[in-house]
C-alpha positions in Angstrom: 239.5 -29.2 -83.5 236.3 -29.8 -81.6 234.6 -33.0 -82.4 230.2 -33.3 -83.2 228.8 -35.7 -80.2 227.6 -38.7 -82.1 224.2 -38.0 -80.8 221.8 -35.9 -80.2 218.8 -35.8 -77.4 216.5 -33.1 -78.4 213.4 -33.8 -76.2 210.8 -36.4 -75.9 209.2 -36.0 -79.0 211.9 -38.3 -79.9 210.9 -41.2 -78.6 208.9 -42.4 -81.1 205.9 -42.9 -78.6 202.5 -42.5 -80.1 200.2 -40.2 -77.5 197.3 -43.0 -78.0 200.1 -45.9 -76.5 201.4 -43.3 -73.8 197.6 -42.3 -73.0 196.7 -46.1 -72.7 199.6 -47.0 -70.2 198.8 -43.9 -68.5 195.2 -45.4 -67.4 196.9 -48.8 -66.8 199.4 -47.3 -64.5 196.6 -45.1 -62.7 194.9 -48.6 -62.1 198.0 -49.9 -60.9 198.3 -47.3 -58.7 194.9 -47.7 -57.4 195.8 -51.3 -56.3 198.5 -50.3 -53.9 196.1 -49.6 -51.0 193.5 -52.9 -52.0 193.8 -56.3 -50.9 196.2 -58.5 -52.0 196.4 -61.5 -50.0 195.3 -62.1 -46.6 193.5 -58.5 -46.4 196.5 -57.1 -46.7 197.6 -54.2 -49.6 200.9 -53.5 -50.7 200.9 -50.4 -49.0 200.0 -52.1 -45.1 202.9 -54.2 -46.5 204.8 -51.6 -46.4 204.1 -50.4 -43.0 204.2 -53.5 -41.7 200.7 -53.9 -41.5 200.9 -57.7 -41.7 199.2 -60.2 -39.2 201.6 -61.9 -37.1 204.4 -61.9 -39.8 205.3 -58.4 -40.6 209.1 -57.7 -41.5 211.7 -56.2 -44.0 210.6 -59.1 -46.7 207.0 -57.6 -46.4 208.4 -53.9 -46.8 210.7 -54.8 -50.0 208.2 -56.6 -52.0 205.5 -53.6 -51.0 207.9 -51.1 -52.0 207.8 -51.8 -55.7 204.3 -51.1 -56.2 204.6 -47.7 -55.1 206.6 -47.2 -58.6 203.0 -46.3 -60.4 203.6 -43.2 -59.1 206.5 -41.9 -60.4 205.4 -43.4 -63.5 202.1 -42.2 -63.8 204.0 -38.0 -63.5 207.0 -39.1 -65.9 203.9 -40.1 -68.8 202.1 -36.6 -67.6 205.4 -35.5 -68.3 205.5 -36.9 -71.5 202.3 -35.6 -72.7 202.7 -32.0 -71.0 206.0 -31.1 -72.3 208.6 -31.7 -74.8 211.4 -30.9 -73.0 213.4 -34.1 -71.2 212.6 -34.0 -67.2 215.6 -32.4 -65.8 219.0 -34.4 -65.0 218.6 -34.3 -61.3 215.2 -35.8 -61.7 216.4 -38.3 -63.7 218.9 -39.2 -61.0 216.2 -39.8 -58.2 214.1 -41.7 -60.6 217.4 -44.1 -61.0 218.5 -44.0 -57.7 214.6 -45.7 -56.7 214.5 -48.2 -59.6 217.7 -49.5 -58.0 216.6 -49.4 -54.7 213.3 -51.1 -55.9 215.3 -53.8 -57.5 218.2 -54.2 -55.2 215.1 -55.1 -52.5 213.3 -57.7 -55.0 217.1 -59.3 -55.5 217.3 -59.6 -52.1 213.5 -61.0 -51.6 214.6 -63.6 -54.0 217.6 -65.1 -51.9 215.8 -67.4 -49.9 214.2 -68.9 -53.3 218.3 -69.3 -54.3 218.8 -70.9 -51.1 215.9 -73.4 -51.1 214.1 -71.4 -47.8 210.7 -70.3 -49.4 208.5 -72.9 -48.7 207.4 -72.9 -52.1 207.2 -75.8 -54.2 210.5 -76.3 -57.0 208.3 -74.9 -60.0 207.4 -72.1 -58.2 210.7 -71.0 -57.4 211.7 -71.5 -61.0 209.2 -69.6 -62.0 210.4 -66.7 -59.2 213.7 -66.5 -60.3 212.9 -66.7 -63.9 210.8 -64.0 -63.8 212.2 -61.9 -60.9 216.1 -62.0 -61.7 215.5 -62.3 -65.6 213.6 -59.8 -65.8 216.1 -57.2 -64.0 219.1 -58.9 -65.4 218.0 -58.6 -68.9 216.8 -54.9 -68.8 219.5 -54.2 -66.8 221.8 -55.6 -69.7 220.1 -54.1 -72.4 219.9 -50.4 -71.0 223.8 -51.1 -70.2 224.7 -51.9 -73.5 222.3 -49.4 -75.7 222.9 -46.8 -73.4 224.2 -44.4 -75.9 221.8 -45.0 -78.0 218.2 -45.0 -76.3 216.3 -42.0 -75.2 216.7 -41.1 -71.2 213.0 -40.6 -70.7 212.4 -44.0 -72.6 214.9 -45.8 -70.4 213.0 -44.5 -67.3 210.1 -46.1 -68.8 211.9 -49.5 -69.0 213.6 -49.5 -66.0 211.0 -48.8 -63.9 208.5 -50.9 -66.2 211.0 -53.6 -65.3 211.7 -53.2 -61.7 207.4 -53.0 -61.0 207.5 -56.4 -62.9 210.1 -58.3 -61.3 208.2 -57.8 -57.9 204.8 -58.1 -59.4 205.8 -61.4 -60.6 207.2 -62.9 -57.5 203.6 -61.7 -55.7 201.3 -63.0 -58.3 203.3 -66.5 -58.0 203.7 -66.4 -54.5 200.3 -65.6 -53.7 198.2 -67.4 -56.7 198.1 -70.6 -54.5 194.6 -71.8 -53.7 195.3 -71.5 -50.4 194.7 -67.9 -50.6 191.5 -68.4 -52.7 188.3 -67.4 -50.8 190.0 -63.9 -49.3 189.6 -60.5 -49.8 192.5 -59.9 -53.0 191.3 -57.5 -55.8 194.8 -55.8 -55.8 196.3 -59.5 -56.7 193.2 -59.1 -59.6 193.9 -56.1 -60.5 198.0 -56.8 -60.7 197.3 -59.6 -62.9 195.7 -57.3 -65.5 198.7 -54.5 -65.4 201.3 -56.7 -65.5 199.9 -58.0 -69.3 199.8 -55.0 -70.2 202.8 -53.7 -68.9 204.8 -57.0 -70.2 203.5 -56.4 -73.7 205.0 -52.9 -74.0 208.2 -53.4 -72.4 208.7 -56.1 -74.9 207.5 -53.6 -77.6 210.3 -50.8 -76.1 213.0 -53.6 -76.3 212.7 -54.6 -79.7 211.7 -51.2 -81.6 214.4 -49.2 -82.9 216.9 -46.5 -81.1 215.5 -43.4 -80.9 218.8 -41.0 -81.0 219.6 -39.6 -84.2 222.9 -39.9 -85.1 223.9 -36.4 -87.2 227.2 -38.4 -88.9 224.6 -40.4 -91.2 
């Protein structure tokens, strides 16, 4: 006798996202996005980051924590997405999606060794604050998703992890390169960071604590 799957993933009207909320993060990710090519510290963007555009110090650290920043864009189609259709973005989509959020953390985990190991050069509340933030933040999603994993829509768990894996690097950036020392330079991106990131911490928080989202038939 065949058995009734426990749940049931119709499509993302699901999710129990208002359009207004969705619309909103839309325009903060777009800004996000627009601060991957401007100035973050030194005259230098996340994306010369990335290509190792970085006077006299460029190397992988530079690449890994540029990376991250790139993950407005996948974010900015999957809420187009949202908006645009009701049907869940296909499974093989949802795989690349993952396979990059754990790319994009796996680099920030590694990014955060030499705070572990006492080689950052930054002062002891600063690395507190680095690890708190960095590895919390991917350790505590990454639990969460683990455990509710049967319960929480696919598109929504996109949303929160790569919500999460933006933030984890955003953090270690902001704190890294919010010392005065880099006061007086060209840095709207480190700005314009500091405005997504609020935003983006409130409604992750919001995703985390609202209730699951598949319906379970049995009840």
């Amino acid at each position: 006798m065949s058995q009734k799957p426990a749940f049931i993933i119709e499509n993302t009207n699901e999710m129990y996202l208002p359009n207004l909320s969705v619309i909103l993060m839309l325009l903060v990710w777009i800004v996000a996005a627009v601060g991957i090519v401007l100035p973050f510290a030194h005259g230098v963007s996340p994306f010369d980051a990335l290509l190792l555009r970085v006077p006299n110090e460029g190397n992988w650290w530079h690449v890994l924590v540029g990376l991250p920043f790139f993950l407005s864009l996948p974010m900015i189609w999957l809420r187009l997405h949202i908006l645009n259709s009701a049907q869940l973005a296909g499974i093989n989509i949802r795989r690349i999606l993952w396979v990059v959020i754990v790319f994009s953390a796996g680099g920030t985990l590694l990014v955060e060794t030499p705070f572990l190991l006492h080689r950052a050069g930054t002062s002891e509340s600063q690395r507190l604050e680095v690890i708190f933030l960095g590895i919390g933040i991917i350790l505590s999603t990454g639990i969460f998703l683990f455990v509710r994993r049967k319960m929480i829509h696919p598109t929504k768990a996109l949303i929160i992890g790569i919500t999460s894996a933006y933030l984890a690097n955003a953090f270690l950036c902001l704190i890294v390169y919010g010392e005065k020392k880099f006061e007086g330079q060209p840095r709207s991106g480190w700005y314009i960071t500091l405005i997504v990131v609020l935003a983006m911490s409130v409604e992750l928080m919001w995703l985390l604590f609202i209730k699951a989202d598949i319906k379970n038939p049995g009840k």
